[in-house]
N, C-alpha and C positions, 0 to 999 in steps of 0.2 A: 890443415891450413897453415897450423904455425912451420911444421914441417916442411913446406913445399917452399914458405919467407923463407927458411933457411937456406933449403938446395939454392933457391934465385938469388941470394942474397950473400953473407960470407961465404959459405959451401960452395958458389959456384959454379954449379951443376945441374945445366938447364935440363940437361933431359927427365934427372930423377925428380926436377921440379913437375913436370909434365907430368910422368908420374901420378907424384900426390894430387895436383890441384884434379886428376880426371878423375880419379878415384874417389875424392871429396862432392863431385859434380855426379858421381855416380849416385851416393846419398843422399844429393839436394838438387834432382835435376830441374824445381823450379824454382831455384833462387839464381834471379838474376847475376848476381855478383858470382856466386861460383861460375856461372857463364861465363861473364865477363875477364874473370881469374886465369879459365884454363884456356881460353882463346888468345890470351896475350901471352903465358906460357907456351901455346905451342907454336903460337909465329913466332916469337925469343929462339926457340930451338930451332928450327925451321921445320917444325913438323904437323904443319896444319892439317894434313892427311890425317891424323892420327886424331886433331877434334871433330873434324866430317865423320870419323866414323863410330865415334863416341853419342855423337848426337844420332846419326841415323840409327844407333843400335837404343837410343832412349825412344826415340819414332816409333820405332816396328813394336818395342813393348808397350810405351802407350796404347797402340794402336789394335794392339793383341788384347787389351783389358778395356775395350770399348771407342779409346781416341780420343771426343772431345778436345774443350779448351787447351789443354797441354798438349795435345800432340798440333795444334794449327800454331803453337805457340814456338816450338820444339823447332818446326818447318821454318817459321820466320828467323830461326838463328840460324841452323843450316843454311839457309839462303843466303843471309848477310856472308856467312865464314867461306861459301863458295865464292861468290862474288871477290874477296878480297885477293883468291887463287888465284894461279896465270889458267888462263881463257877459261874460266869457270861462269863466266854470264850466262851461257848457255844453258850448265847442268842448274844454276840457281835459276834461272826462269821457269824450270821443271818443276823445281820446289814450291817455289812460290804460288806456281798456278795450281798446287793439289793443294798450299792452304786457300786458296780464292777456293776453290773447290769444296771445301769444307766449309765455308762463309754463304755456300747460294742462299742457305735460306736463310741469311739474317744480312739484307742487306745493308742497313746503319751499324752493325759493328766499327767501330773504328779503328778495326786494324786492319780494314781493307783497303783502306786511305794509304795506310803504309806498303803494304802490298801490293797497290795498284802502283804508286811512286818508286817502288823496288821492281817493277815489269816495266816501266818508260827505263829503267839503267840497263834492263839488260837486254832490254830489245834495240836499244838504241845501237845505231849503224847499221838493222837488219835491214835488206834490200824490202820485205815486204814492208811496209808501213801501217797496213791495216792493222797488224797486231795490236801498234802503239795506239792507232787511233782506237781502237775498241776499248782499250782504256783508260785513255782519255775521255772517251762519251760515257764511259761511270764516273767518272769522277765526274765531269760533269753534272749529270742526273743527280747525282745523292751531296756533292758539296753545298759550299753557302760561302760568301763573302767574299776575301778575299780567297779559299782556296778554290772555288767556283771559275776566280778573273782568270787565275794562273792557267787552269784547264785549259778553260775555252781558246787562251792567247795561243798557248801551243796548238791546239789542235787544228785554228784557221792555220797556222803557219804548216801545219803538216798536210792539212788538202790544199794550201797555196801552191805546195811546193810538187804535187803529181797533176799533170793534166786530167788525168781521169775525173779527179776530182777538186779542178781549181775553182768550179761553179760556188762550189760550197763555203768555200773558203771567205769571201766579201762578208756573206750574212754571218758566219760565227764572230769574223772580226768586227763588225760593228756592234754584236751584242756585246762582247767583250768590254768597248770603248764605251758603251750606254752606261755599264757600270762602274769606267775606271778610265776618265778620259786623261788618257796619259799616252800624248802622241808619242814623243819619244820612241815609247816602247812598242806601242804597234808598227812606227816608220821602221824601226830596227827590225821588228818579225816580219815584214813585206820585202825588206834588204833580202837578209837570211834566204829566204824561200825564194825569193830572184836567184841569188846566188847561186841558190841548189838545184833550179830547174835549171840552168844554164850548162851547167857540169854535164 
């Protein structure tokens, strides 16, 4: 660690910063901050390549010594570092959905909340829409409160906006409003989804 301050720092020298902070990350690949460390060292160099595969090669040996907690955790960082990639939404929604995958049988986990909110970023602009919507009806089903409102607002606004399923749309929007009567925001999501079936 102090090694890798130095390369980034007077020394200069992003790469052999990369370097140290993976090889450190190699020794503590569940401490957040070394995460954190070698993922800003290898976008600094421009070698994000080089933490995708740092992390998928901690995946595959988690996953070789049973998997668990650490390897769905492992997934959720890979997915953010693809995500940050050019057109990587794609390969990160692969990720993410094998940590959902690993979450079937604990549905209140609360890192699905995150993962579920990591698959609306990367599915967003796909022509299908049911992806997103399927996601939204978990989040749905297992939120409360306000993360509940947020769901349900998108998800009327997402069968507003396909005929197939604009029926559906009214009744999620009013259950939305029964808990969060904030016209505003539902006139703006009725805007929206006009605008997009129009297109």
């Amino acid at each position: 660690s102090e090694l890798a301050a130095l390369h980034e720092g007077p020394l200069e020298r992003p790469r052999d910063a990369v370097d140290a902070r993976l090889a450190a990350l190699a020794l503590a690949p569940d401490a957040a901050a070394m995460h954190d460390q070698a993922l800003a060292a290898c976008v600094r160099a421009g070698e994000l390549a080089r933490y995708v595969a740092a992390v998928t090669g901690l995946i595959d040996r988690s996953e070789a010594e049973g998997g668990g907690d650490r390897s769905i955790d492992l997934l959720v960082r890979l997915g953010r570092a693809l995500e940050a990639g050019p057109d990587g939404k794609a390969r990160a929604a692969e990720v993410y959905e094998r940590a959902e995958a690993l979450l079937e049988s604990r549905p209140l986990d609360p890192r699905l909340t995150e993962i579920w909110k990591a698959l609306e970023r990367c599915y967003a602009g796909d022509p299908d829409l049911e992806k997103t919507a399927r996601v939204l009806e978990k989040r749905v089903r297992v939120a409360s409160d306000a993360e509940r409102v947020d769901a349900l607002y998108a998800l009327a606004e997402l069968r507003l906006r396909a005929p197939p399923t604009y029926d559906l749309g009214p009744d999620l929007q009013v259950e939305a409003t029964d808990h969060d009567r904030d016209e505003a925001r539902a006139e703006a999501a009725l805007r929206r989804a006009a605008s997009a079936r129009d297109r």
